[in-house]
Rosetta silent file (secondary structure, phi, psi, omega in degrees, C-alpha in Angstrom):
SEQUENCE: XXXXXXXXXXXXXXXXXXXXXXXXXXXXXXXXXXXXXXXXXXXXXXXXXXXXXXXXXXXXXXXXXXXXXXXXXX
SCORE:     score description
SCORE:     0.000 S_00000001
   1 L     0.000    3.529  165.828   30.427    1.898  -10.571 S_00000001
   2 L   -67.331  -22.165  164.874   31.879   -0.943  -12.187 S_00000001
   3 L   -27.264  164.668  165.141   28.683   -2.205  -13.816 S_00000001
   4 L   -61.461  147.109 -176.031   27.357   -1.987  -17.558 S_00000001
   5 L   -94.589   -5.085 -172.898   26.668    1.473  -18.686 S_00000001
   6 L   -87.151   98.687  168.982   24.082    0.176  -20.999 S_00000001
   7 L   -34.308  -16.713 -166.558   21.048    1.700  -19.534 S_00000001
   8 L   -81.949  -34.961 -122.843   19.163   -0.539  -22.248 S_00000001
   9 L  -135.629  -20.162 -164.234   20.051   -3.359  -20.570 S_00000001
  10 L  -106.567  144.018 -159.621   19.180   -2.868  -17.198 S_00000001
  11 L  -106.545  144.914 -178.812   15.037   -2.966  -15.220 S_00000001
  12 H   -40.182  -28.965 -172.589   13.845    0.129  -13.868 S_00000001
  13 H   -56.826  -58.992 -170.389   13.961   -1.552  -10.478 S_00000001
  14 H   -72.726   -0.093  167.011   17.929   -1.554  -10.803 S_00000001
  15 H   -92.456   -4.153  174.044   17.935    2.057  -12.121 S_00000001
  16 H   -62.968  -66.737 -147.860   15.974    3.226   -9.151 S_00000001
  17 H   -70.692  -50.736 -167.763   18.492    1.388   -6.798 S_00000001
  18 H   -66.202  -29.183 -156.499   21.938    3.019   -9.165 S_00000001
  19 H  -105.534   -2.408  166.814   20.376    6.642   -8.873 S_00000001
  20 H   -72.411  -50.005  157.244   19.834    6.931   -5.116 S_00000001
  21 H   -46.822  -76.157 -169.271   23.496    5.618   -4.981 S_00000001
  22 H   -51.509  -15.395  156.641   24.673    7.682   -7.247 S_00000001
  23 H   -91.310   -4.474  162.193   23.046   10.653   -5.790 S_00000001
  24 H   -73.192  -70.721 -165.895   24.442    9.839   -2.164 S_00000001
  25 H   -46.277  -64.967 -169.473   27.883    9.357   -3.811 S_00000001
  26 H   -63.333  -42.137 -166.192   27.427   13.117   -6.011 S_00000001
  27 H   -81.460  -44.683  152.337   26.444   14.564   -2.403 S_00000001
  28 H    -0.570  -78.148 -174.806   29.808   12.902   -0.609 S_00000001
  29 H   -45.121  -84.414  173.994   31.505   14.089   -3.552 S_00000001
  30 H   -10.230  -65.898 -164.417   29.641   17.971   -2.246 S_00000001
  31 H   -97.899    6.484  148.680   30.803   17.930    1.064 S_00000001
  32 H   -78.678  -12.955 -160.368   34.518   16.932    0.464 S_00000001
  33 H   -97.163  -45.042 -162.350   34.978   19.315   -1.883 S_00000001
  34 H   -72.543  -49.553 -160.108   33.057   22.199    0.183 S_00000001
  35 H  -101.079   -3.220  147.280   35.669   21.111    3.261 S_00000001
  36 H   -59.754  -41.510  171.760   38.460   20.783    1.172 S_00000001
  37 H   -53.743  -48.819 -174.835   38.055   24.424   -0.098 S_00000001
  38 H   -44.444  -43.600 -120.770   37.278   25.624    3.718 S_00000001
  39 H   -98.798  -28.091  163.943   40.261   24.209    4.719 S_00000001
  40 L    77.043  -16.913 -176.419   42.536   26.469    2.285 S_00000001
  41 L   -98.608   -1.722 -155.203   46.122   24.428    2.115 S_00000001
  42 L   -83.426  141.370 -164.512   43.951   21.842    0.132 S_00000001
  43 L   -72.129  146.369 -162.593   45.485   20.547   -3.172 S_00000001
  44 H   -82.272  -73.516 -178.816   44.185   22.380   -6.384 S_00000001
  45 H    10.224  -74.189 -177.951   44.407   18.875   -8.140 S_00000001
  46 H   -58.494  -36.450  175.513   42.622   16.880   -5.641 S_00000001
  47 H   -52.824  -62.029  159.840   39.822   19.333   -5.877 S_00000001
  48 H   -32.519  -59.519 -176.816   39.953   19.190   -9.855 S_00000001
  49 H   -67.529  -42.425  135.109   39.512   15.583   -9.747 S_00000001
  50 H     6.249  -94.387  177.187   36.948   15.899   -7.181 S_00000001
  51 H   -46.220  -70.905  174.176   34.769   18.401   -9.472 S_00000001
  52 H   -58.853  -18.557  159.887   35.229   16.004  -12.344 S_00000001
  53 H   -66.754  -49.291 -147.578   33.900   12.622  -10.833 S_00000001
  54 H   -62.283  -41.325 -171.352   31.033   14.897   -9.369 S_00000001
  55 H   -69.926  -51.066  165.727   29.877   16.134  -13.236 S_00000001
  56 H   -12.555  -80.033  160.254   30.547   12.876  -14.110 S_00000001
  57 H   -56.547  -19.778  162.594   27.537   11.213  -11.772 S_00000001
  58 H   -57.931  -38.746 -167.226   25.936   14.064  -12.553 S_00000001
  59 H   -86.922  -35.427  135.256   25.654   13.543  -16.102 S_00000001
  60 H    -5.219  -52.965 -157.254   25.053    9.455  -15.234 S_00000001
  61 H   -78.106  -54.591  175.615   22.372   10.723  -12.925 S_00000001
  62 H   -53.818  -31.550 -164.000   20.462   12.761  -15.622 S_00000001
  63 H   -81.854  -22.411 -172.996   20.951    9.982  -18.068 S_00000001
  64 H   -71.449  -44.438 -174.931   19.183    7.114  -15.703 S_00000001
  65 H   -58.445  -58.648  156.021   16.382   10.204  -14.833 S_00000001
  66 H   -31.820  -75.611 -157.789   16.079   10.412  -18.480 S_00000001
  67 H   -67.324  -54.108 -165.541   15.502    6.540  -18.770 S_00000001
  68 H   -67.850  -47.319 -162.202   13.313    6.003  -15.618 S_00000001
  69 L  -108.857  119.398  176.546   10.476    9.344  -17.076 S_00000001
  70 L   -50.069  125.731 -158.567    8.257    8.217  -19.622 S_00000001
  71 L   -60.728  157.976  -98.604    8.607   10.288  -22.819 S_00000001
  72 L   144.051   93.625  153.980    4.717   12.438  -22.565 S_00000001
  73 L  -116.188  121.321 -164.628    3.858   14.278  -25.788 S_00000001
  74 L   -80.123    0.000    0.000    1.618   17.194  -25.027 S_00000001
């Protein structure tokens, strides 16, 4: 996730490649969180921080989805 953020800048090929990572990574993200909650002693924090990378890649994820489907006026 160190890369440029400028979507502009980047060929569909390599935004293909960032949003399957980044949708592996947001489902990780899913199931650490879901067995940190089961687990109940789990730090409210870690969890917080958690939550907030996940929306993060989320909103990353939307913006690349955005970029990759061709704007279509009906």
């Amino acid at each position: 996730m160190n890369a440029p953020s400028d979507l502009s800048m980047k060929s569909d090929d390599v935004l293909r490649y960032e949003l399957v990572v980044f949708r592996a990574e947001h489902s990780d993200l899913d199931a650490a969180i879901r067995a940190l909650q089961e687990v109940g002693t789990s730090d409210q924090l870690t969890i917080r921080r958690l939550k907030k990378k996940k929306l993060a890649l989320k909103d990353r994820i939307a913006n690349i989805e955005d970029r990759l489907t061709p704007d279509i006026i009906a």
